[in-house]
MOPAC internal coordinates of N, CA, C and O (Angstrom, degrees):
PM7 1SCF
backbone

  N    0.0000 0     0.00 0     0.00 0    0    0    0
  C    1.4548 1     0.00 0     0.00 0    1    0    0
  C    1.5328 1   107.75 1     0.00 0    2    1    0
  O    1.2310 1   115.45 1   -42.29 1    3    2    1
  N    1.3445 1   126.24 1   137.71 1    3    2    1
  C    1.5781 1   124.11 1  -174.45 1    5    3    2
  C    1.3872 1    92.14 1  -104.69 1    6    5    3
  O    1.2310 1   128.89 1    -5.46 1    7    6    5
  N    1.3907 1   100.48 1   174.54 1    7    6    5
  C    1.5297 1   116.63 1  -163.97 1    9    7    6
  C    1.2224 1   105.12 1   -88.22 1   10    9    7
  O    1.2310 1   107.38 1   175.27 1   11   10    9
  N    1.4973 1   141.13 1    -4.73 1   11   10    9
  C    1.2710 1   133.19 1   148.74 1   13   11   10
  C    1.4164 1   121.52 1   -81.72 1   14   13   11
  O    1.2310 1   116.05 1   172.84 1   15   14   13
  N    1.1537 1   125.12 1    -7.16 1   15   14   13
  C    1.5529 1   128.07 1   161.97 1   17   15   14
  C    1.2429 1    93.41 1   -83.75 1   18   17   15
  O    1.2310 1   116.10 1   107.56 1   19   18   17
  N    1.2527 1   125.01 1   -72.44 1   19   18   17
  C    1.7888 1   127.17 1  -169.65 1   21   19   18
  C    1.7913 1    96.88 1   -35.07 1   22   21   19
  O    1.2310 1   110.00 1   145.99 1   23   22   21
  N    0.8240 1   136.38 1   -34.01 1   23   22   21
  C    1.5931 1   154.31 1  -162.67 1   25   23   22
  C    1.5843 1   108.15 1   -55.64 1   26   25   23
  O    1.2310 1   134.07 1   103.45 1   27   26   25
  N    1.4926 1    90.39 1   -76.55 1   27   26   25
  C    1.7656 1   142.93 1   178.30 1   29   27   26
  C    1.9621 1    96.57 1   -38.34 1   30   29   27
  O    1.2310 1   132.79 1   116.53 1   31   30   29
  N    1.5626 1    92.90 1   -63.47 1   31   30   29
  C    1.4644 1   100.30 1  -175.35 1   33   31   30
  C    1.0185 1   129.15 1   -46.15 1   34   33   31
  O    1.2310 1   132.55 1   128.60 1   35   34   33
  N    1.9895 1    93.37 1   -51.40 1   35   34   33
  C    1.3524 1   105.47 1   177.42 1   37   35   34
  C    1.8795 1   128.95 1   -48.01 1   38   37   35
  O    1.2310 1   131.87 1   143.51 1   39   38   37
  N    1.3551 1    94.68 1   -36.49 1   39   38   37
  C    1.3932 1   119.62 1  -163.85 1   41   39   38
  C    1.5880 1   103.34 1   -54.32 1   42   41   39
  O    1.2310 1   124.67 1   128.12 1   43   42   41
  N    1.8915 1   108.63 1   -51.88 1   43   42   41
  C    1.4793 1   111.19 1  -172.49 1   45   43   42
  C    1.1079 1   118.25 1   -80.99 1   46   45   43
  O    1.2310 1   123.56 1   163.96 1   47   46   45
  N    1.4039 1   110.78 1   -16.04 1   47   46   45
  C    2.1651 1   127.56 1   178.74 1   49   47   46
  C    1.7523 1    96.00 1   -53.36 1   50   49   47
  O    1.2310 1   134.25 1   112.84 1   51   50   49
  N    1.5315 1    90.05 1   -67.16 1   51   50   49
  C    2.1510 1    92.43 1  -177.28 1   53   51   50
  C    1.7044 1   116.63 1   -24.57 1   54   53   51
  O    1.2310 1   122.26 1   144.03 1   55   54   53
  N    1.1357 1   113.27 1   -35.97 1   55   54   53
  C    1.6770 1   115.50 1  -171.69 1   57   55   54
  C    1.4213 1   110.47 1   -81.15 1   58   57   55
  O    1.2310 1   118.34 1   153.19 1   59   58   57
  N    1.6250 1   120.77 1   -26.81 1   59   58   57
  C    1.1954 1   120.97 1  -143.95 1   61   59   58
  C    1.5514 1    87.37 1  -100.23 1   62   61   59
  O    1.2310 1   127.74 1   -31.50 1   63   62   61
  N    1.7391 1   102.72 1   148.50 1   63   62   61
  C    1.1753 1   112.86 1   166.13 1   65   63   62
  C    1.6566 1   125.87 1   -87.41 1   66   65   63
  O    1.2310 1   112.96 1   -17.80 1   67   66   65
  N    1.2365 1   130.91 1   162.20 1   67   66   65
  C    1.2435 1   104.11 1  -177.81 1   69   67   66
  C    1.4644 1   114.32 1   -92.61 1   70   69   67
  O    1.2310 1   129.02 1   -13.55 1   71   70   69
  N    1.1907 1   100.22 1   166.45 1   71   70   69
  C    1.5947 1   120.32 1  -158.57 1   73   71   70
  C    1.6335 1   112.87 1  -102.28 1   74   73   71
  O    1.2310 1   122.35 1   151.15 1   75   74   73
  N    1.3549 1   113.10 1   -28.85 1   75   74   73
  C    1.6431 1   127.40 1   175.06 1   77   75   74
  C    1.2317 1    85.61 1  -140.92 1   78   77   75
  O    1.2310 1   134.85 1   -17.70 1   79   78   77
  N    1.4146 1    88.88 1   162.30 1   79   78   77
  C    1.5655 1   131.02 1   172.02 1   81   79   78
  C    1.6481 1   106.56 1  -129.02 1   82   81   79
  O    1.2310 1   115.90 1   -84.60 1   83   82   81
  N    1.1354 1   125.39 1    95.40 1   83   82   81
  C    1.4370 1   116.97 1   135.75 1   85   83   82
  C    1.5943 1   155.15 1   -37.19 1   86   85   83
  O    1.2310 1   115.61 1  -120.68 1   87   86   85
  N    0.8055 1   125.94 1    59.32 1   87   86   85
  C    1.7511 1   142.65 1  -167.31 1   89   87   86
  C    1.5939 1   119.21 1   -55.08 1   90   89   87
  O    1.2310 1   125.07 1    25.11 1   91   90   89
  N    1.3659 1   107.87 1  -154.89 1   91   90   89
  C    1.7286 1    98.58 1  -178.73 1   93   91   90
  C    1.4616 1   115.72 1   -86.31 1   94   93   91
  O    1.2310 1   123.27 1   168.65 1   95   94   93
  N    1.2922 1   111.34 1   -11.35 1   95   94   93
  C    1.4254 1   105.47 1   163.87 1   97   95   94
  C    1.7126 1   130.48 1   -72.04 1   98   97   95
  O    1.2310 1   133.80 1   162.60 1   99   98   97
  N    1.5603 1    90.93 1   -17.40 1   99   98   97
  C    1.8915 1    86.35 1   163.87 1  101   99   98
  C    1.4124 1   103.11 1    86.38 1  102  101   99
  O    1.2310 1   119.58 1     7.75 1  103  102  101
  N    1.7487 1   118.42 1  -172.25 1  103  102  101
  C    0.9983 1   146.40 1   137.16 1  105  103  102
  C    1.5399 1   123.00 1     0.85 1  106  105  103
  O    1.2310 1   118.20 1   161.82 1  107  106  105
  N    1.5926 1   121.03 1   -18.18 1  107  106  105
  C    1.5055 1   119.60 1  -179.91 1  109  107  106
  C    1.7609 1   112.61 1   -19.52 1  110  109  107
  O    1.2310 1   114.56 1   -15.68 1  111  110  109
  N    1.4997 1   127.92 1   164.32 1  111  110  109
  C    1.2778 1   138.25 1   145.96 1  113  111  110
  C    1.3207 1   115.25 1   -19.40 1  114  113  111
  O    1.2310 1   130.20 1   100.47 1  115  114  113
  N    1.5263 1    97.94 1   -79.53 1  115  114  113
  C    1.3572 1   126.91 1   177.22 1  117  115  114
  C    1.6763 1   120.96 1   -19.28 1  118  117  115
  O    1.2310 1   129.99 1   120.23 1  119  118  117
  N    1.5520 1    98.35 1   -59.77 1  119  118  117
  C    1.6442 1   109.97 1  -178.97 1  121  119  118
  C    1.4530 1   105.19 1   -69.06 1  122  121  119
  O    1.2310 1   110.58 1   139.40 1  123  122  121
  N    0.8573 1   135.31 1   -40.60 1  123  122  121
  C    1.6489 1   151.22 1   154.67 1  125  123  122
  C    1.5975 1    91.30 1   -27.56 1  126  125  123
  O    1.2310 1   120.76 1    88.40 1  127  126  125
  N    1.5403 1   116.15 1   -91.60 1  127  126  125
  C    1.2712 1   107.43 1  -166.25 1  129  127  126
  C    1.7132 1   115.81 1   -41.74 1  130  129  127
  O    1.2310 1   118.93 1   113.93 1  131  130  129
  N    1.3274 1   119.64 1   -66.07 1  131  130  129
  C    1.2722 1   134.11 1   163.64 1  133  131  130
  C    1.4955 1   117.05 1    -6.91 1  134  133  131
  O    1.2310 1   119.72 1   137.68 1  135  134  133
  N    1.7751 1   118.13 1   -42.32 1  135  134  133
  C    1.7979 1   106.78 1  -151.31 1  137  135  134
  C    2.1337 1    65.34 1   -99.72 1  138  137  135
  O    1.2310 1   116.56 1   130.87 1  139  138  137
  N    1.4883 1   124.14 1   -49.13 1  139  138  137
  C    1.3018 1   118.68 1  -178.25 1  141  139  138
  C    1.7965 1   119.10 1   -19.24 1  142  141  139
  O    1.2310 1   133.03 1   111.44 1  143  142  141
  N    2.2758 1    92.43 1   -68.56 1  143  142  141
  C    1.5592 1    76.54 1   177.71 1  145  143  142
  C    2.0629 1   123.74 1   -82.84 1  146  145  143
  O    1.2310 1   131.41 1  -164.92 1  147  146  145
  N    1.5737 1    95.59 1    15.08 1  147  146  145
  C    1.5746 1    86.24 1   165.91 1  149  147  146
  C    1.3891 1   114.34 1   -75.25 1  150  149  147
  O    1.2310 1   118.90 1   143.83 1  151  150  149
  N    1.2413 1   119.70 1   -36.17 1  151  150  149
  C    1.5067 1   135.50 1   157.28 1  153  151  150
  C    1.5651 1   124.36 1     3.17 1  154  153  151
  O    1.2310 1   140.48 1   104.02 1  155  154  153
  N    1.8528 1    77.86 1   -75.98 1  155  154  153
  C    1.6229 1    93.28 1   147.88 1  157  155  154
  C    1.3043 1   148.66 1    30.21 1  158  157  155
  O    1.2310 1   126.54 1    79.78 1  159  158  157
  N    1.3904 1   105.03 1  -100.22 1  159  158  157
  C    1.0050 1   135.16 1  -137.32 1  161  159  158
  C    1.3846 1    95.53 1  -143.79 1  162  161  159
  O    1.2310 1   111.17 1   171.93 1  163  162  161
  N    1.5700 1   134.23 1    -8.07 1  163  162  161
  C    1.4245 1   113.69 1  -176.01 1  165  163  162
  C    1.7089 1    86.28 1  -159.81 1  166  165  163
  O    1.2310 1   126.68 1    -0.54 1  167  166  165
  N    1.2667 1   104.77 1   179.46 1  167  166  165
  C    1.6984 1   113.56 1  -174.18 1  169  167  166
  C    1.7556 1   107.21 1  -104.34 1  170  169  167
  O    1.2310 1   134.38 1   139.00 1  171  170  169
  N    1.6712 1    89.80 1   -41.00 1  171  170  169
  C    1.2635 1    91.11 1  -171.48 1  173  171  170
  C    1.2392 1   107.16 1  -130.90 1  174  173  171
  O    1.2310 1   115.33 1   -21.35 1  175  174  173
  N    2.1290 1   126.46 1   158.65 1  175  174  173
  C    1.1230 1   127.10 1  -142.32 1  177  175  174
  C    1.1271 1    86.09 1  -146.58 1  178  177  175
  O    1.2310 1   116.33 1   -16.15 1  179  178  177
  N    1.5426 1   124.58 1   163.85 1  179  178  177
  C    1.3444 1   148.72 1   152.61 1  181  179  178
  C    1.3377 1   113.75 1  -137.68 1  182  181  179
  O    1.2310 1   127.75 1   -63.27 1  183  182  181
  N    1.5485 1   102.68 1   116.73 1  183  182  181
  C    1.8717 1   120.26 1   173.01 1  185  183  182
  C    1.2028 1   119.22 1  -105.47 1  186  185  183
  O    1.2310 1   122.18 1   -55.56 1  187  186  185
  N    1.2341 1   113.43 1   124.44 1  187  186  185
  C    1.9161 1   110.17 1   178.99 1  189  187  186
  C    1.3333 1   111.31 1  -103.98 1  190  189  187
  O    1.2310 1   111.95 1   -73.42 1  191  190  189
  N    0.9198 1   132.79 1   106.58 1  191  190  189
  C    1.7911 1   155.66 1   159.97 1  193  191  190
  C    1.6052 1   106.62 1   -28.02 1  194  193  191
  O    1.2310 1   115.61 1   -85.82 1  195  194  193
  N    0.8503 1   125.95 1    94.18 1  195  194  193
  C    1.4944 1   107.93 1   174.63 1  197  195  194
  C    1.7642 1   116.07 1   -74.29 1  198  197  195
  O    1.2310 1   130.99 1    -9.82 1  199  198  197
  N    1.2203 1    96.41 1   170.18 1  199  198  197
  C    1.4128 1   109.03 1  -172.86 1  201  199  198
  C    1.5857 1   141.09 1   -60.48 1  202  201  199
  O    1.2310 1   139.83 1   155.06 1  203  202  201
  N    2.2074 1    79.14 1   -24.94 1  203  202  201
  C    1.4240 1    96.81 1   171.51 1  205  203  202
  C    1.9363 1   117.20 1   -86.41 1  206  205  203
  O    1.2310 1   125.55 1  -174.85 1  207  206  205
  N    1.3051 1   106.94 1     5.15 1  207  206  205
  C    1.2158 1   103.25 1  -168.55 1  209  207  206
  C    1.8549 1    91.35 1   -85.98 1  210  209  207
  O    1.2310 1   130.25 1   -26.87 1  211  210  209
  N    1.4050 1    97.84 1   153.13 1  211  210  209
  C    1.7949 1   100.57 1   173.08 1  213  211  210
  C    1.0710 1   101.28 1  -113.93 1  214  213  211
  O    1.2310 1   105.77 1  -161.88 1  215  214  213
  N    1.6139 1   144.01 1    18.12 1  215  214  213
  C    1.3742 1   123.43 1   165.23 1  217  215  214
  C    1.3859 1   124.09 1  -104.73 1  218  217  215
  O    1.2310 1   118.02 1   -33.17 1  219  218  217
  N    1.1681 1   121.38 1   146.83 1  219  218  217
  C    1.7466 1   144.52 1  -161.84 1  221  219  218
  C    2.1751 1   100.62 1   -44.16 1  222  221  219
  O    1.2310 1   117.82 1   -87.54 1  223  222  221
  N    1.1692 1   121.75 1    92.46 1  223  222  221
  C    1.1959 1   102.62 1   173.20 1  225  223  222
  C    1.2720 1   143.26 1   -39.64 1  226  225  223
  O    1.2310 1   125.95 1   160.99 1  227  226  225
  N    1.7229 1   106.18 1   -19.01 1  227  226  225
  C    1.1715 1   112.58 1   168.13 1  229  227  226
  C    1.2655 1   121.17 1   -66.65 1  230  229  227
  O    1.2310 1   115.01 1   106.87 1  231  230  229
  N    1.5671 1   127.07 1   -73.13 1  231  230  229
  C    1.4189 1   123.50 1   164.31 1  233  231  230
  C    1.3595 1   121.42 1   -23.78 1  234  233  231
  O    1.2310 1   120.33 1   135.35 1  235  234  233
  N    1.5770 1   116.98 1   -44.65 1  235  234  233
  C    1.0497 1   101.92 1  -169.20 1  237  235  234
  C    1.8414 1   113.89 1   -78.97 1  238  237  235
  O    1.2310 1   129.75 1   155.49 1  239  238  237
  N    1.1434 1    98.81 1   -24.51 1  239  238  237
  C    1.7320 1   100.02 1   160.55 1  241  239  238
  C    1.5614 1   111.36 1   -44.84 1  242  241  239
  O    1.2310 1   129.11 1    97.98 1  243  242  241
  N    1.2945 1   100.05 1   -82.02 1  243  242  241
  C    1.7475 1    99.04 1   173.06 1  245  243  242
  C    1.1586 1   134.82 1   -16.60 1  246  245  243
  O    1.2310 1   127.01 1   119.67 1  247  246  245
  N    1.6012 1   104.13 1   -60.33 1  247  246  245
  C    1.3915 1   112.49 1   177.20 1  249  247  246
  C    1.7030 1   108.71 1   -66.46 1  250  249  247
  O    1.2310 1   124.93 1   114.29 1  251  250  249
  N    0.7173 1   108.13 1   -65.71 1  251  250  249
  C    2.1373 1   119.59 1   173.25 1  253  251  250
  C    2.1038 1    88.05 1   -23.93 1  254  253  251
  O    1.2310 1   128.00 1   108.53 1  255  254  253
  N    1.0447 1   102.20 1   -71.47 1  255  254  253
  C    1.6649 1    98.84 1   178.53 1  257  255  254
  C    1.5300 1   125.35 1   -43.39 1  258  257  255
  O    1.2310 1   127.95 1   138.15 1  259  258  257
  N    1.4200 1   102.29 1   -41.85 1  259  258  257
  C    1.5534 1    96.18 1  -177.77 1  261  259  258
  C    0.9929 1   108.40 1   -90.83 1  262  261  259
  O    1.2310 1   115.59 1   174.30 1  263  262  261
  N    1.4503 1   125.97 1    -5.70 1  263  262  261
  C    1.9210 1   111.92 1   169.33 1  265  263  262
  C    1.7385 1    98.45 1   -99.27 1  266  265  263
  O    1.2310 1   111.53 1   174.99 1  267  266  265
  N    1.1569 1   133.56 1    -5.01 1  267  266  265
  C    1.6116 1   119.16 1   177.73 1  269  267  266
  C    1.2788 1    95.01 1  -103.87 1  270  269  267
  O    1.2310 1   106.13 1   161.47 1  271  270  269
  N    1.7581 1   143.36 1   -18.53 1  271  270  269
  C    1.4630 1   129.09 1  -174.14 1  273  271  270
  C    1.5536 1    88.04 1    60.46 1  274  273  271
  O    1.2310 1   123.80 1  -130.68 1  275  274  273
  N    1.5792 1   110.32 1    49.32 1  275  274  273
  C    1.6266 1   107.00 1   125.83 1  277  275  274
  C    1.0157 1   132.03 1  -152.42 1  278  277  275
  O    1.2310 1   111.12 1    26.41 1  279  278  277
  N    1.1966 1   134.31 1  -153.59 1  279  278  277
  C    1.6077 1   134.94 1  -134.18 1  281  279  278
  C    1.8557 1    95.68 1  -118.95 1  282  281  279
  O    1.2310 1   124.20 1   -40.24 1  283  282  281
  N    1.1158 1   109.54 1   139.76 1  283  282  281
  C    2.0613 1   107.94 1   177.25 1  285  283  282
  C    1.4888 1    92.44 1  -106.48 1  286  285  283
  O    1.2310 1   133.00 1   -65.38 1  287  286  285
  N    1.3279 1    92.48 1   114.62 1  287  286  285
  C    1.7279 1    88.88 1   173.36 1  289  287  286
  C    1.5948 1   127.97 1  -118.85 1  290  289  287
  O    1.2310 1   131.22 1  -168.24 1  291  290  289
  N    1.3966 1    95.94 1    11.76 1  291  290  289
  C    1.6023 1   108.40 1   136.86 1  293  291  290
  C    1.6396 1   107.23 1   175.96 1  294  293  291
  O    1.2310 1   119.84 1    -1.53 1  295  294  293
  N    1.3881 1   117.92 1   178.47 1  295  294  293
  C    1.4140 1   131.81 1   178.26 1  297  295  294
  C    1.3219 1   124.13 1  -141.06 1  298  297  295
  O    1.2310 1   114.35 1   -91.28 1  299  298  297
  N    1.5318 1   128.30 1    88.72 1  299  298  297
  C    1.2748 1   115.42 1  -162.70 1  301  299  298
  C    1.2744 1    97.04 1  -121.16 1  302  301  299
  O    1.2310 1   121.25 1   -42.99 1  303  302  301
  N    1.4870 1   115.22 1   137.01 1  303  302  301
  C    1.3710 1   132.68 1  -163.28 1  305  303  302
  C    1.7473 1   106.00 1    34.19 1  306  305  303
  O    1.2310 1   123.91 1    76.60 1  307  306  305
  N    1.6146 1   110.10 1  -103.40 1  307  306  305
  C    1.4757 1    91.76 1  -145.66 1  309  307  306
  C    2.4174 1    78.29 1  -110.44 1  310  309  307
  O    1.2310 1   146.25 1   179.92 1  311  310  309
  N    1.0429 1    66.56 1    -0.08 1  311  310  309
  C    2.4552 1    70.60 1   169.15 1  313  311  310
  C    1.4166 1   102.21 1   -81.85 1  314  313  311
  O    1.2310 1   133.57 1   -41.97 1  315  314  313
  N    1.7661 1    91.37 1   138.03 1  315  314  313
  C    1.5869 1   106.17 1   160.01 1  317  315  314
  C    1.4383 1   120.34 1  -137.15 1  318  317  315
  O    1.2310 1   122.29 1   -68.73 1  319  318  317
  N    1.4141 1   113.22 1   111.27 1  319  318  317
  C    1.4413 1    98.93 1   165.42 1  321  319  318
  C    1.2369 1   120.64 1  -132.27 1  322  321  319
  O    1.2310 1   133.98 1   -13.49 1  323  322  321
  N    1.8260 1    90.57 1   166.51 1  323  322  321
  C    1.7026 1   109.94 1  -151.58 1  325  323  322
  C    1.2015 1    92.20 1  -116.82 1  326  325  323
  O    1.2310 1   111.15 1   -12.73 1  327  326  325
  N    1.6306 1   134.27 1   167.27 1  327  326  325
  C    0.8512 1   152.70 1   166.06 1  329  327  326
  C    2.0294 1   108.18 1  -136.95 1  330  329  327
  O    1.2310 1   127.55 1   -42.59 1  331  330  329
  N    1.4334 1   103.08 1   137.41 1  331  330  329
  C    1.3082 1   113.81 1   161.83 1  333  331  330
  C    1.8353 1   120.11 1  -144.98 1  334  333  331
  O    1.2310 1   130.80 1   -44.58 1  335  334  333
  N    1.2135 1    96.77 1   135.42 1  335  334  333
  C    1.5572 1   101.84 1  -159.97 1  337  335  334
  C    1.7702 1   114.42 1   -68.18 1  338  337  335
  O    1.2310 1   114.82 1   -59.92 1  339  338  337
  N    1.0568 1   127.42 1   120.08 1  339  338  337
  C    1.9628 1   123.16 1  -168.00 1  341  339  338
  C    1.1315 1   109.47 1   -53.59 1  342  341  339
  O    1.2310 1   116.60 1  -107.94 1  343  342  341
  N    0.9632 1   124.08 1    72.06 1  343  342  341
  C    2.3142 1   112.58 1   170.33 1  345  343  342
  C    1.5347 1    94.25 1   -22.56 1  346  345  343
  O    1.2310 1    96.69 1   130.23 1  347  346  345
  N    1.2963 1   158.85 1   -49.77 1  347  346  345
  C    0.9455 1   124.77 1  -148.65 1  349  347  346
  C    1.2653 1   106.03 1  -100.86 1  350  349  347
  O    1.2310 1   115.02 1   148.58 1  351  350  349
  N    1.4858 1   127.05 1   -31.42 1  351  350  349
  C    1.7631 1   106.13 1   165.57 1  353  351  350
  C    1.1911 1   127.16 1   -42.71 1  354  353  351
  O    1.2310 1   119.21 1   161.30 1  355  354  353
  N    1.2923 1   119.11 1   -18.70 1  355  354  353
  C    1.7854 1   111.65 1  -165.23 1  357  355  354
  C    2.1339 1    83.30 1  -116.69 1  358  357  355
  O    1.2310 1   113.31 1  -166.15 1  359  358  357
  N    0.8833 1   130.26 1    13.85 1  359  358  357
  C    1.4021 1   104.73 1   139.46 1  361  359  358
  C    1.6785 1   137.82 1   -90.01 1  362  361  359
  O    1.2310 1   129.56 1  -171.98 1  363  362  361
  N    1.4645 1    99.17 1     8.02 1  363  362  361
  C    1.5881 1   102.32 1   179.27 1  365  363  362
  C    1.7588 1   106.53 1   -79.34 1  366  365  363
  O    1.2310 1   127.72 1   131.48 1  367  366  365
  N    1.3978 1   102.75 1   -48.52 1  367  366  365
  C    1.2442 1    98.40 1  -178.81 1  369  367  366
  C    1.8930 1   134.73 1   -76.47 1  370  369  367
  O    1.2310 1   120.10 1   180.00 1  371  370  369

């Protein structure tokens, strides 16, 4: 991703509310499945970490990416968002 896409992303993340919450259970399966079927239905996500969770938001971005095969396109304080590109929009054209 170049830093004018990383840019771009950033720009439409600011509006969006978040969609999960992460709690003290962390990383579970579950949240995994969860950001998967946000996937879905949208490209890009915003997760808010709650306060009670004790793990590093960063990692846990990372990790959230390498089990959905997508991209962290930023982490500020206790927000994370991901982006993954729709296979099916780019089969119309």
């Amino acid at each position: 991703m170049t830093s004018k896409q990383r840019a771009y992303l950033k720009s439409l993340a600011m509006n969006l509310e978040p969609v999960l919450q992460i709690g003290k259970g962390g990383l579970a399966p579950e949240v995994t499945e969860s950001v998967n079927e946000c996937f879905n239905t949208r490209e890009i996500i915003k997760i808010s970490v709650l306060k009670n969770c004790m793990d590093d938001p960063k990692q846990m971005a990372n990790m959230l990416a390498d089990r959905t095969h997508s991209q962290v396109v930023q982490v500020i304080g206790r927000k994370i968002v991901l982006y993954k590109e729709n296979k099916e929009d780019n089969k119309r054209g």
